[in-house]
N, C-alpha and C positions, 0 to 999 in steps of 0.2 A: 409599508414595512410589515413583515411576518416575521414568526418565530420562527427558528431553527433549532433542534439538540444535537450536539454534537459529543459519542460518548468516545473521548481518546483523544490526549490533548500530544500527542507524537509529532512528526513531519507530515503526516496525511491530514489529519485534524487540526493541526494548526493553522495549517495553508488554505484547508476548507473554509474555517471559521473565518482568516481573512477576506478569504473570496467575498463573503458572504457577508459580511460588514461594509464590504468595499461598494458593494451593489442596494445598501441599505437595510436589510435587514435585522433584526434583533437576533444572537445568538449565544447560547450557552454549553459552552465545553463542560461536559462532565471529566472527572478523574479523581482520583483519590488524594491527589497533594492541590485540586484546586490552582491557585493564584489571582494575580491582582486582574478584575475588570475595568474596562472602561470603553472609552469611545474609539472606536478603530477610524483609518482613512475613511474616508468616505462618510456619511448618515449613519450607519451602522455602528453598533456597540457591540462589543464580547464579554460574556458573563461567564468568569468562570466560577462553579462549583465544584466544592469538594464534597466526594458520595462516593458511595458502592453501588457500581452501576447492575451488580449483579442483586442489588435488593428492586425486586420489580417495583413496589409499592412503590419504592422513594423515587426510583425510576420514572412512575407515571406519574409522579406528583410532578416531578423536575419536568416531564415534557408536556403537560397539558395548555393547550394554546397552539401545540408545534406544529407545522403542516408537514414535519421532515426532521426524522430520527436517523443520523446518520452512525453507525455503527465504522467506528475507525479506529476500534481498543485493539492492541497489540501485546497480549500477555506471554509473558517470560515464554522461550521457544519453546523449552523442555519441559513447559507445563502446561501446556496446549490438553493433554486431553482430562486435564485436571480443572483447571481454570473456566476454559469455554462452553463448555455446556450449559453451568448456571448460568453463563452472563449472556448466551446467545437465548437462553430462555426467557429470560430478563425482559430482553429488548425485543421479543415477542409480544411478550404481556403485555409490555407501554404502548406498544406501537398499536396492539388491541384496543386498550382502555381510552387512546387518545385519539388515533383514528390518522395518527402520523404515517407518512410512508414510511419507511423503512428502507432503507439507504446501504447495504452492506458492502465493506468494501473486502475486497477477497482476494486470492493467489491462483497459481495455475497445478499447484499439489494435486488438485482434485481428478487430473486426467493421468496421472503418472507417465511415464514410460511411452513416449510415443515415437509415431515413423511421421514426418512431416509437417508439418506448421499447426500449432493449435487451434480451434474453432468452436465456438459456443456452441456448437452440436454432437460435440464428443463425448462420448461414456463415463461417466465418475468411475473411474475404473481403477482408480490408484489401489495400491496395496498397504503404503505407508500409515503408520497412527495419526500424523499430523495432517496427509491429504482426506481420510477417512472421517476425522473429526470437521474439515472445511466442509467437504461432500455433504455431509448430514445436518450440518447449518441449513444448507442451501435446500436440502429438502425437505425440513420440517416448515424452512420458512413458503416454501414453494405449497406446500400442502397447506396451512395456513391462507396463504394467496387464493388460491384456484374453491378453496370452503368458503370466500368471499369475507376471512374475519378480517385480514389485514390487507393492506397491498405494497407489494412487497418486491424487490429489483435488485440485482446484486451484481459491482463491479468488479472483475479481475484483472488484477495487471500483474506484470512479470517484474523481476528484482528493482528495484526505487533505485533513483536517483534523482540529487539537486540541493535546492535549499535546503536548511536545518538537517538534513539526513546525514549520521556523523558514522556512529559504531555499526551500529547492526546494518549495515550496506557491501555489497560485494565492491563496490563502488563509492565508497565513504570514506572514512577518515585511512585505512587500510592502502589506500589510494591516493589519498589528497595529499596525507602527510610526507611519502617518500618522494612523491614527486616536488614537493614543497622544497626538500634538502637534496637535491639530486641522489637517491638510492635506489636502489633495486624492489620493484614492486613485487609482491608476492601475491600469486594469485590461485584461489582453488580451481583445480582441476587442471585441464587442458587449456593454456591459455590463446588457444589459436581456432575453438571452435564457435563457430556464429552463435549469439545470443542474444535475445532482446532485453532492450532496459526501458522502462516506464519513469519517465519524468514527473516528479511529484504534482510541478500545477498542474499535470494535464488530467491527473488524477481528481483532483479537488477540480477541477472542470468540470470532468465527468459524472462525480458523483452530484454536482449541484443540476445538470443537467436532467440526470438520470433521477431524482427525485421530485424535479417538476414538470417531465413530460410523459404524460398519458400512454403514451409509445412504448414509454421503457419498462412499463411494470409490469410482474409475470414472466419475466424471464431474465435471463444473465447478459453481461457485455464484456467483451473486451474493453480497456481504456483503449483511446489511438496511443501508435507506438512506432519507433520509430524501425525500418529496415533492423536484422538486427546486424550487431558488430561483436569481434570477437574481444574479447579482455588486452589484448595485445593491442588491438586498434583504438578503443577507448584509452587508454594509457596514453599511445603514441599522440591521439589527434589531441588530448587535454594537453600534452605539452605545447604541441605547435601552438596552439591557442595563449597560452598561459606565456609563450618566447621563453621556453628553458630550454635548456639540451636533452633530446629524450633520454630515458632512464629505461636500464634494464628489465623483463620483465620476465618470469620465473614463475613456473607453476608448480604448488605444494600436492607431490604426490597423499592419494588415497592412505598408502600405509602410513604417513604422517599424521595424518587429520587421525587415524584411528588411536595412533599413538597420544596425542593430546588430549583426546576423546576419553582418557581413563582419569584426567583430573578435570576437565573442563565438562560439565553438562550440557554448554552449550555449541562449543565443536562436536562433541559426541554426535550431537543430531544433524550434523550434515550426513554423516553416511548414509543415511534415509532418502536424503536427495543429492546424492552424488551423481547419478546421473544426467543431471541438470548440467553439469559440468564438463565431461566426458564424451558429448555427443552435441550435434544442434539443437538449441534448445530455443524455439521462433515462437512468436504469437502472431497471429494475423489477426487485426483488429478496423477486417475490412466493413464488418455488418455496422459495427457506431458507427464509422464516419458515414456510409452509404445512407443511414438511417438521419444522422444528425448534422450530417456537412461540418463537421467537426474534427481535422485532421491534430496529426501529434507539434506539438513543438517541435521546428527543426532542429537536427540536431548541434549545431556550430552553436546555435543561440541558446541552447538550453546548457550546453557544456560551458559555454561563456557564464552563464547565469551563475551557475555549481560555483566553477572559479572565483569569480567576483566576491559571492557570499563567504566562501571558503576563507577567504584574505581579510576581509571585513568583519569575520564574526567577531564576538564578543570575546571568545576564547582564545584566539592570538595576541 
């Protein structure tokens, strides 16, 4: 059994943290509301802690033992360049003091505006505050790597779906619930342009992989992921799946979202990545698997999964 720190107890961190109980290890979710620990499936127990994960000190006190500090915190969207700099500094310093790898999980913001499928050899070239602030995670923690203080690997995947992932999903409760009562799904942007969607276990796959193989540290990965599909086809195939009658599917123009964007903070910031919406928007996450024989969840059984939980949760 080894330690693990897990800071961000969301749908990525949660699922991590299971993984990672499931396979026997001792693990401890940081977050600031904490909750109850105990022994998970498997040999493995979950410890959660409640802290400031952006206090280094308590930070490296919580991860000392750990072989893998996985950074999985999701701070309010519209407070990204407020929020993240302490806490990504934070998990510098622990990941320094303790000699933990450093596990980040991360988005595709950091390339902006592209022609063609994304590749972990593309320019941090975005222009946005929220891709610009991921970018420069990645490069202090990469500077840090290559000075030999820390070591250090960091995962990208494109918009979640699955388990536990409800509100903040283009593909979440915005989705699950109309199709639930047969209504009209509303969806941002163009709902007929291909895009890739990253299945949360395969995420929490990735990052347990990527912080115990040698291979991966010192540079970035894609998670595996599946072809991508358009918002119209993800609707359509969850029904066929789910045996409801498909539900209509309706794309919320740009000048709407800016219209809500005067009371909402957090519609406000999609117009930053609008984009993402309005054109193909593909990951190729050819280098992991070629590198780790590690392909995505297909997608029938990962959309079955989503469904299953969706009906089962707690909250129905």
């Amino acid at each position: 059994m080894t330690r693990h720190v897990i800071v961000g107890r969301g749908a990525v961190g949660s699922t991590t943290a299971q993984l990672l109980a499931e396979r026997g290890h001792e693990v401890r979710v940081v977050s600031r509301s904490g909750g109850s620990s105990g022994t998970a499936q498997g040999t493995g127990s979950v410890e959660y802690i409640a802290a400031d994960a952006a206090d280094a000190a308590a930070l490296s006190d919580i991860a000392q033992g750990a072989v893998a500090l996985y950074n999985c915190a999701n701070p309010a969207y519209h407070r990204w360049p407020v929020d993240w700099p302490p806490l990504a500094n934070a998990l510098l310093e622990a990941a320094e003091a303790t000699g933990s790898v450093l596990v980040t999980t991360s988005n595709l913001y950091v390339y902006g505006p592209v022609a063609g499928p994304m590749t972990e050899d593309l320019p941090l070239a975005t222009s946005g505050t929220k891709g610009r602030v991921r970018a420069q995670m990645w490069r202090d923690a990469k500077a840090r790597h290559h000075s030999g203080r820390i070591r250090a690997t960091e995962a990208r995947a494109s918009d979640y779906f699955g388990p536990l992932v409800t509100d903040q999903s283009h593909i979440g409760a915005r989705v699950l619930e109309p199709i639930g009562h047969g209504k009209t799904v509303r969806v941002v942007g163009d709902p007929d342009q291909p895009h890739s969607w990253t299945y949360v276990p395969d995420v929490a796959r990735a990052l347990v992989r990527l912080g115990a193989d040698e291979r991966a540290w010192g540079r970035v990965w894609h998670v595996p992921t599946n072809p991508p599909r358009s918002q119209r086809e993800m609707v359509t195939r969850m029904c066929e799946i789910a045996g409801v009658e498909p539900v209509p599917v309706r794309g919320i123009p740009k000048i709407a979202v800016r219209g809500v964007g005067l009371f909402s903070k957090t519609t406000r910031e999609l117009n930053e990545t609008w984009y993402q919406f309005d054109r193909p928007f593909v990951l190729d996450s050819s280098a992991y698997t070629n590198t780790f024989g590690e392909s995505a969840t297909p997608m029938d059984e990962a959309l079955s999964s989503t469904l299953d939980w969706w009906r089962s949760r707690p909250a129905s």
